[in-house]
N, C-alpha and C positions, 0 to 999 in steps of 0.2 A: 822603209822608203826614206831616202834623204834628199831633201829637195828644201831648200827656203828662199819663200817669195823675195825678192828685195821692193824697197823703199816702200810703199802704200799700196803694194801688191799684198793678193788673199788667196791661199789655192783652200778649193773647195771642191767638195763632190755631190753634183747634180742627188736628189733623192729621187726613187721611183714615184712615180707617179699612179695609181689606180687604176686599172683596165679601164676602160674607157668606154661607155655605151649609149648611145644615139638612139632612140628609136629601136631599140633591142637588137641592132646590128652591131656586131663588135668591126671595134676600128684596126687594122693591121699596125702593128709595132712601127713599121716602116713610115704609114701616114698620121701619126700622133704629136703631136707639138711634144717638144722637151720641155722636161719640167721645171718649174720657175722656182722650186722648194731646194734652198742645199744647205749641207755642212759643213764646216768651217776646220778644214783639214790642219791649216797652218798660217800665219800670218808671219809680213815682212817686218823690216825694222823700223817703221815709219815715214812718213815724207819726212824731209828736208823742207824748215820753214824760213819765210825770209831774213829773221834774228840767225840764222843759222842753227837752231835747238833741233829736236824730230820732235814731229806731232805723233800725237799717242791714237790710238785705236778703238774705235767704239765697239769692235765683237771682239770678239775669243775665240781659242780653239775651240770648238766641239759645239757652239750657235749656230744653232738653226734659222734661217735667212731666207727673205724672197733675193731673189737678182732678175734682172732684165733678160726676155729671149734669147735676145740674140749681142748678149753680155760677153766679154772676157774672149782667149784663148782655149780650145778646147787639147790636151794634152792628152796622152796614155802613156803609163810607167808603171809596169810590172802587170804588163792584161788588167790596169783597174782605170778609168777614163774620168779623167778633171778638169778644171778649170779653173785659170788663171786671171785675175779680173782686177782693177783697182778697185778701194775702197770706196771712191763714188760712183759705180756700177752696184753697191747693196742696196736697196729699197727701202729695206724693214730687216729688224729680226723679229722672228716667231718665238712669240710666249708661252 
């Protein structure tokens, strides 16, 4: 894949999430919320700050992350589905 975010852009790939079960009725794929857990496929070249310098990145390639529901661009390139997000659309990274 060759793809790189620009500026304080993050492309990331949503993680699966766990079957899902209520009351021991399983949930359909279709009505499941997407999942708020991803990885940290590639990262931009930073913002542009007001001194004119770029500001540096607090994750990495390959950081496991919350992000926001309904967070970023959703994208697909090459049958594999991503998301494109700024870096103040990340929550947390997961430890």
């Amino acid at each position: 894949m060759n793809i790189q975010p620009l500026g304080d852009r993050v492309l990331v790939q949503r993680l699966e999430a766990a079957e899902i079960k209520k009351g021991g009725i399983i949930i359909p794929e279709t009505a499941q919320e997407k999942p708020m857990e991803a990885k940290v496929i590639a990262i931009g070249t930073g913002k542009v700050l007001e001194d004119g310098t770029k500001g540096g990145f607090e994750v990495k390639k390959g950081d496991r992350i919350l992000i926001g529901k309904y967070s970023g661009t959703d994208i697909k390139l090459d049958d594999e589905e991503y998301l494109i997000l700024s870096q103040d659309d990340i929550l947390a990274i997961v430890k």
